[in-house]
C-alpha positions as CSV (number, residue, x, y, z in Angstrom):
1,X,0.1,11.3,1.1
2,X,0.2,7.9,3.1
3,X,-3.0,6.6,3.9
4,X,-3.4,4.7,7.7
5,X,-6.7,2.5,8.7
6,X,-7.0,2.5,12.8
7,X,-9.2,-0.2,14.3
8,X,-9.1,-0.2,17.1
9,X,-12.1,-0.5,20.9
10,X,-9.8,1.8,22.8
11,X,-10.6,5.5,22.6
12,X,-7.4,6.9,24.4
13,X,-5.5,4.4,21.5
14,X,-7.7,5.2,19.3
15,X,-7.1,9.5,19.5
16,X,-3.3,8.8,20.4
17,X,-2.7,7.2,17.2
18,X,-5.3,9.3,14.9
19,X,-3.2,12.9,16.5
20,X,0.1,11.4,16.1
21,X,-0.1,10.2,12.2
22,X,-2.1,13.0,11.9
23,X,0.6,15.5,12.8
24,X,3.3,13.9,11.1
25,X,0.8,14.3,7.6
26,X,-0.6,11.1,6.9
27,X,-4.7,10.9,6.1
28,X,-6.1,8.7,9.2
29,X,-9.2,7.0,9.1
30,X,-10.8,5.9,12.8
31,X,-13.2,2.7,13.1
32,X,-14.5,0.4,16.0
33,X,-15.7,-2.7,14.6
34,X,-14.6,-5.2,11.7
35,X,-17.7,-4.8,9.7
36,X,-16.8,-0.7,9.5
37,X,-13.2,-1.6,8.6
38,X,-14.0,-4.2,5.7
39,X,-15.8,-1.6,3.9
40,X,-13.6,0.5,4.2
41,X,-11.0,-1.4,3.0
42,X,-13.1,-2.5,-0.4
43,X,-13.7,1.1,-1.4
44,X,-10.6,2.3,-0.7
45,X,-6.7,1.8,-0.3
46,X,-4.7,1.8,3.0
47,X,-0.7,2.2,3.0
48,X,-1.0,1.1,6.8
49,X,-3.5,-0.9,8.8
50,X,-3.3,-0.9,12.5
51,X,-5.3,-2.7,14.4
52,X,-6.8,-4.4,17.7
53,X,-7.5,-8.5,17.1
54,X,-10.5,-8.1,19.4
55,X,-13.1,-6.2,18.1
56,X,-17.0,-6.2,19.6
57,X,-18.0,-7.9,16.6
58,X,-15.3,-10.4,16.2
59,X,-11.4,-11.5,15.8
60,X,-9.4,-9.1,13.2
61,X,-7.9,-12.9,12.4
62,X,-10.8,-13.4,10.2
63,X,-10.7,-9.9,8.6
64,X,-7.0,-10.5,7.7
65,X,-7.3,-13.3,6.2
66,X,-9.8,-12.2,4.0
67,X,-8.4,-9.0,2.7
68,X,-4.5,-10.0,2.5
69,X,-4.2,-11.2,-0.7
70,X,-6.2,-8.2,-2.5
71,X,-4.0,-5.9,-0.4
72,X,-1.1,-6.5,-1.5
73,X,0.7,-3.3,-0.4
74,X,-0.8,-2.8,2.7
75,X,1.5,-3.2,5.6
76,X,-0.4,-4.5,9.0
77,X,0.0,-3.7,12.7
78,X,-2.0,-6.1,15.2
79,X,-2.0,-5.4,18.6
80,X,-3.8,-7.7,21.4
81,X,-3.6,-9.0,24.9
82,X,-3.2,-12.3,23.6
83,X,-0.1,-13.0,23.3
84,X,0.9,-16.5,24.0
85,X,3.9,-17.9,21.8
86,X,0.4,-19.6,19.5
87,X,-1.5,-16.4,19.1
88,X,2.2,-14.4,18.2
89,X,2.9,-16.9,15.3
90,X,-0.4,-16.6,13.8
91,X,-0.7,-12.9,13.9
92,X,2.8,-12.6,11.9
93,X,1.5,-14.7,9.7
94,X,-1.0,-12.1,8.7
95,X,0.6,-9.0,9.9
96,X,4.0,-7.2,9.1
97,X,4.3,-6.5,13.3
98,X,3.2,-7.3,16.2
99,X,2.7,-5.6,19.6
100,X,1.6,-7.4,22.8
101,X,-0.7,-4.7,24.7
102,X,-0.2,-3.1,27.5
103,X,2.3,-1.5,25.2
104,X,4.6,1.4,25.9
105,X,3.9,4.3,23.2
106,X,7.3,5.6,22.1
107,X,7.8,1.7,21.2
108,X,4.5,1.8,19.5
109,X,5.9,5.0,17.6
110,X,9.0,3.6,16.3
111,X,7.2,0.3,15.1
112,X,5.0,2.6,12.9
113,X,7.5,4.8,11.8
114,X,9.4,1.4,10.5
115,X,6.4,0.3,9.2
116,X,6.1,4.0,7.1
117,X,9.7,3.7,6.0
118,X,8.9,0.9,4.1
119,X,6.0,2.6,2.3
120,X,8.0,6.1,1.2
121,X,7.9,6.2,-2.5
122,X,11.1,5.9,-4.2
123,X,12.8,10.0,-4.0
124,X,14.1,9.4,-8.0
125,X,9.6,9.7,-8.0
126,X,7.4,12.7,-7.3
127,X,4.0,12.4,-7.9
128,X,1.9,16.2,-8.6
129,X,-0.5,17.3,-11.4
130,X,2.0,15.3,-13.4
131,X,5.0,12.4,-13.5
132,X,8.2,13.8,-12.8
133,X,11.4,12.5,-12.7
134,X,14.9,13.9,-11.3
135,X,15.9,13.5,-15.4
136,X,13.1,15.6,-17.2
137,X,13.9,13.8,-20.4
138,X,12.4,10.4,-19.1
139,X,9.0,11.9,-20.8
140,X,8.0,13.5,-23.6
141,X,5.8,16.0,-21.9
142,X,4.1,16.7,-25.6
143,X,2.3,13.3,-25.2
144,X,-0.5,13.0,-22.3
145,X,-0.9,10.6,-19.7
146,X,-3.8,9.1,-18.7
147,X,-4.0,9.0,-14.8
148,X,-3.5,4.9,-14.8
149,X,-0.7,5.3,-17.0
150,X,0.9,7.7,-14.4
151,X,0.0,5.8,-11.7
152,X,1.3,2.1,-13.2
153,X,4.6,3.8,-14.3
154,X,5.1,5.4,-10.3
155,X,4.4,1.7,-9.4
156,X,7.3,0.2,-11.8
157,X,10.0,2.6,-10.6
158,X,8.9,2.2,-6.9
159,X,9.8,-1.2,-7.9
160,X,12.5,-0.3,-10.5
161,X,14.4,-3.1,-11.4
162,X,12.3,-5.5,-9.5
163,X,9.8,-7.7,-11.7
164,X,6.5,-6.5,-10.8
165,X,3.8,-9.0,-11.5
166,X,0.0,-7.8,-13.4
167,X,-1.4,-8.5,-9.7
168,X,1.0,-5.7,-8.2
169,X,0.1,-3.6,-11.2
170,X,-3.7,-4.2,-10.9
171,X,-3.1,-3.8,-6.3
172,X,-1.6,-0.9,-6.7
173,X,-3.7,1.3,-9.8
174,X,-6.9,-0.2,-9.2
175,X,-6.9,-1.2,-5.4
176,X,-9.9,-3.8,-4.4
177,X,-12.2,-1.7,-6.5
178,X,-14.2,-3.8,-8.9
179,X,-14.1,-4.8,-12.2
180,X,-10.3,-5.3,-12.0
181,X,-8.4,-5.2,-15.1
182,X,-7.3,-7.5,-17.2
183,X,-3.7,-9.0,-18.0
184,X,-4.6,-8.0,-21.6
185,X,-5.8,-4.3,-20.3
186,X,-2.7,-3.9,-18.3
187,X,-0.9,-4.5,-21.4
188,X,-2.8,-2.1,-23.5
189,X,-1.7,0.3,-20.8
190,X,2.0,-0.9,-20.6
191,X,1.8,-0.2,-24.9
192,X,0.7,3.3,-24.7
193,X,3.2,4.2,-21.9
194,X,5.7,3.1,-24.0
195,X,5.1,5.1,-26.9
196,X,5.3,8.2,-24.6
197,X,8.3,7.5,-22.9
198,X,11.4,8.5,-23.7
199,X,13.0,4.9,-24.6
200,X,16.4,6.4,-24.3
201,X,16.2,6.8,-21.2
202,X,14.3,4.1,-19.5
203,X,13.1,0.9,-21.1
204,X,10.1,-1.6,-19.9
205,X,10.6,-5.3,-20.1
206,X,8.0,-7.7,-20.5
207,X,8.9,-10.5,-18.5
208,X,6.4,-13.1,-19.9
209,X,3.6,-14.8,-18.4
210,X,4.9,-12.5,-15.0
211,X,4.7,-9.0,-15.5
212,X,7.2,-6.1,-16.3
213,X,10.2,-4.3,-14.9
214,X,11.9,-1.1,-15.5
215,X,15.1,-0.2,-15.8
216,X,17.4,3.2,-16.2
217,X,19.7,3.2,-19.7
């Protein structure tokens, strides 16, 4: 399930946007001030921020820039009345999209929905109580996997054949939750999976000093 972070001052925003992703099945979580959102946001990860630059306790500029490179996954919306050609530049440089408000809802709608898109895990992938893949024989199902072994080898074929760096790896397993792991951890992790794969089927690649990528046979 796709998890969305609302900031926003507006309560008729505000309950638009919580119903709406709400009723198309994504967990929404509803906050109106930065200092609410940031701690959010270091306990726990967001697929989706959307978000108001203004807030009562400051500008959402200064929040972005301090989360963005330990959120690596998590797409951005900013909205704001400010929107001269300045204030559009900078917010894009810290957001996926931007929407100058008053804004018109359905093209609020379709923005997110874009947004979303991007975020749909791979359909070859379905997460439950365990990893599953279209071709059962990718796993030995004899051999148990640890919960961040399941969740590192969803994030390498969400980005199959793509290199996807220890950073990525640590982002997307670990979130901002602290102590992260390790490049040497994240290898131990990338060993075991390995021995419980089926190599016949896929293979991992170490691609040195980056990261790994996996690949169909």
């Amino acid at each position: 399930m796709l998890k969305v972070l609302i900031l926003e001052n507006d309560w008729l925003i505000l309950s638009f946007l919580k119903s709406y992703l709400e009723n198309k099945g994504f967990e929404v979580n509803c906050v109106q001030s930065i200092s609410r959102a940031e701690n959010l946001l270091k306990s726990k990860c967001f697929d989706l921020l959307l978000c108001e630059r203004i807030m009562a306790d400051g500008d959402v500029f200064d929040l972005l820039e301090r989360i963005r490179d330990k959120n690596i996954f998590m797409k951005v919306m900013l909205f704001s009345r400010k929107k001269s050609l300045r204030d559009r530049i900078k917010a894009l440089s810290l957001a996926n999209d931007f929407l100058a408000k008053p804004f018109n809802f359905t093209e609020l709608s379709l923005k997110i929905d874009n947004l979303l898109k991007l975020e749909k895990i791979d359909q070859n992938l379905i997460v439950e109580d365990s990893f599953l893949l279209k071709d059962s024989a990718v796993l030995n199902y004899n051999n148990h996997f640890r919960p961040q072994e399941l969740k590192i080898l969803e994030c390498l074929n969400r980005y199959k054949n793509m290199i996807v760096t220890y950073e990525m790896i640590s982002s997307y397993v670990w979130g901002c939750k602290e102590p992260l792991p390790t490049k040497k951890t994240i290898s131990v992790y990338i060993r075991r999976i390995r021995i419980k794969i089926n190599i016949k089927k896929i293979k991992i690649i170490t691609i040195k000093g980056r990261g790994y990528r996996l690949i169909y046979l």
